[in-house]
N, C-alpha and C positions, 0 to 999 in steps of 0.2 A: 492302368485304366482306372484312375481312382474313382471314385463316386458313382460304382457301379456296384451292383450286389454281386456277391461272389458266390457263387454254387460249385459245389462239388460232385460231380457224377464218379462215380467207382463200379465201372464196368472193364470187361477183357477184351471186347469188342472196338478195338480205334477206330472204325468207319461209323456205327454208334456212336460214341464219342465226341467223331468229329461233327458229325453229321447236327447232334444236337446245340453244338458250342457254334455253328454258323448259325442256326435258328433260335438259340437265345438271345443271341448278342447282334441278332439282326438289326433291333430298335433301340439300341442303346442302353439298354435299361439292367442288362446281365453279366457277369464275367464268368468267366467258366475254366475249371481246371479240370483235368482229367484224370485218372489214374485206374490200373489196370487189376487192383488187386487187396486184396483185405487187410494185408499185412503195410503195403503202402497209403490204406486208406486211412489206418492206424496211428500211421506216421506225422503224415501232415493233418489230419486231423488234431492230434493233440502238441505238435507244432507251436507253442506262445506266440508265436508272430504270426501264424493264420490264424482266418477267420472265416468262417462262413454262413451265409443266412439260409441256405438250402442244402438238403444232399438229395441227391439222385442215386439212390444204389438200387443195384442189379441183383438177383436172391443167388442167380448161379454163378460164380465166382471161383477162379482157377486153383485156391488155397484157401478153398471154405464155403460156406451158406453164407448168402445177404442179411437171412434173417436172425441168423447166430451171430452176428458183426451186430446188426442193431440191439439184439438185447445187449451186447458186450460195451457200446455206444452208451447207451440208459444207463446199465452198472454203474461204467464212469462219469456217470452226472455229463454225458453229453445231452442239451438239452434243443438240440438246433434242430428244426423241420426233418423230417426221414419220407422222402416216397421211395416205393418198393418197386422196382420194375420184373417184370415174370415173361414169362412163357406161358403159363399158363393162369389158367380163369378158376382154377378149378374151389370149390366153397374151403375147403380145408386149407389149402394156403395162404388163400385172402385172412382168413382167421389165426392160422401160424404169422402171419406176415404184422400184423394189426395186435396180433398178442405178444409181440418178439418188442415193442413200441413205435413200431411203424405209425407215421400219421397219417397213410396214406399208400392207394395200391393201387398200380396200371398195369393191366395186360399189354404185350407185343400182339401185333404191331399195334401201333396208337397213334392217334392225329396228336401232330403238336399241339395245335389250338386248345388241347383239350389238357394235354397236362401242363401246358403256359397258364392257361386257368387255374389248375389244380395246384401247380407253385406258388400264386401270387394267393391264393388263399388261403395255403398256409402260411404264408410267410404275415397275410394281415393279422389269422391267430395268432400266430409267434408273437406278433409288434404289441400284442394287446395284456398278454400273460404274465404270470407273477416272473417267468423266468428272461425274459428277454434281456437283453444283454448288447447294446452297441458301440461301437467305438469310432468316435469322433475327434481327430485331433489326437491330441495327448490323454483324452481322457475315456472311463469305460463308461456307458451312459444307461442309467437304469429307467426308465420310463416309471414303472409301478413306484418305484421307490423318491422318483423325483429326486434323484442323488447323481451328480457327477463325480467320478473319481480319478484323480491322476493317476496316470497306469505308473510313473519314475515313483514317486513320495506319496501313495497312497492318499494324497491330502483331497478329501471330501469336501465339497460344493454343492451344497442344498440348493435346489430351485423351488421357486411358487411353482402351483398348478400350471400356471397358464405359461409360465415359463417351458417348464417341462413340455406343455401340448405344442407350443411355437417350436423348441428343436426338434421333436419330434416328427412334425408332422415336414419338415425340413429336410429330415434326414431320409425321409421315403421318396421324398422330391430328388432325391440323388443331387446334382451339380446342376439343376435346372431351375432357375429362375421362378419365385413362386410371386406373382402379384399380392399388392398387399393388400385389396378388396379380398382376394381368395384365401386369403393367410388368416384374417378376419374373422370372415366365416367360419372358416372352419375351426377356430378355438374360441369366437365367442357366439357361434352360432348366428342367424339373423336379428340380430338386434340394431334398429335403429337409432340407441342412443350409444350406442359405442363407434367412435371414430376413428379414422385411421392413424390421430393423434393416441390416441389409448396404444395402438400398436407401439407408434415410433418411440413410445414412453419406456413397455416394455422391453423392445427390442435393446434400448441405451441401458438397462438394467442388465441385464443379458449379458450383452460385452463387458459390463462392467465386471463381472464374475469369471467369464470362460474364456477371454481376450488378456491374452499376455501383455500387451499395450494395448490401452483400449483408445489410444486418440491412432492407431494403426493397424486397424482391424485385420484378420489375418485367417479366421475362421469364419466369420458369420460377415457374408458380404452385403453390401447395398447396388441391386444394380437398380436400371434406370425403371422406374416404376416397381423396384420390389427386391424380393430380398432372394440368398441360395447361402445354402454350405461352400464353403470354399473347395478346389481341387485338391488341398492338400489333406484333406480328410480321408486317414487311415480306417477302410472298411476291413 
């Protein structure tokens, strides 16, 4: 399911579990792995070939604390979104939980609505910060740094500003068609001396850099009225 964000929930609960991965990935916009335990959240956590823009972890866990997994998470320079899920509300956990480097803490039970909220604004902190880190294609894609890098030959691809804001703000758009009035705005803000030729300019810069053959684009698509990330984009 490419070009969906990938979350990681780490709870012992499979009807929890399942329960949340039918209500993420209701609207398209989530992929969800599950896994039962700290010792496996361990695993494919620090996995090279996974990835993920969210964890979901549980504090009470069959082979450990949630929040003894998250400081251990930080140690190792894990630096991906942490909400905490509890049982309880009570002032001292919220603050072990938040001291442990949790970004984030929801009591049981809980409305979705409310931590679908609370994911997507972490994950807009995540997109904004020095650490962010996405992978696009072949390559690891630093936002703050304006640096693409092949993940095979390490070889390095400087982007302009505005380069950078166009994949990025692309890459949130998941597989979904962004118009190029909206693509626009949102990197050069409302200004009516910039046109949608300024975009088509930069976009032909673009592939020219991050497009393995750029007369056969293969990453950064054109549909009708506007532009998306391709499906073959490793999240």
């Amino acid at each position: 399911m490419a070009g969906l964000h990938p979350i990681l929930v780490v709870d012992d609960d499979p009807k929890l579990t399942e329960t949340l991965s039918e209500q993420l990935e209701m609207n398209g916009e989530f992929e969800v792995h599950g896994v039962g335990s700290a010792n496996e959240a361990k695993t494919i956590i620090f996995d090279p070939d996974n990835h993920f823009d969210a964890i979901i972890l549980d504090v009470m866990l069959p082979d450990g604390n949630g929040c003894e997994l998250c400081a251990y998470l930080r140690k190792e320079n894990c630096r991906t979104p942490i909400i905490l899920l509890t049982g309880s509300d009570d002032e001292d956990d919220v603050v072990r939980g938040l001291d442990a480097g949790g970004n984030d803490y929801i009591s049981k039970p809980f409305r979705i609505a409310e931590l679908l909220a609370r994911l997507r604004a972490q994950m807009r902190i995540y997109e904004n910060s020095e650490d962010a880190v996405f992978n696009i294609g072949p390559y690891a894609f630093r936002p703050s740094s304006k640096l693409l890098q092949e993940n095979n030959t390490n070889k390095r691809i400087r982007l302009t500003e505005k380069e950078a804001a166009i994949l990025k703000f692309l890459y949130r758009s998941g597989t979904r068609s962004v118009p190029r009035q909206v693509l626009l705005n949102e990197v050069w803000g409302y200004n009516s001396a910039v046109t949608t030729h300024t975009l088509e300019t930069h976009i032909y810069r673009l592939r020219q850099k991050i497009e393995l053959d750029p007369a056969n684009v293969s990453l950064l698509i054109t549909d009708a009225g506007g532009y998306r990330l391709s499906s073959i984009i490793d999240k």
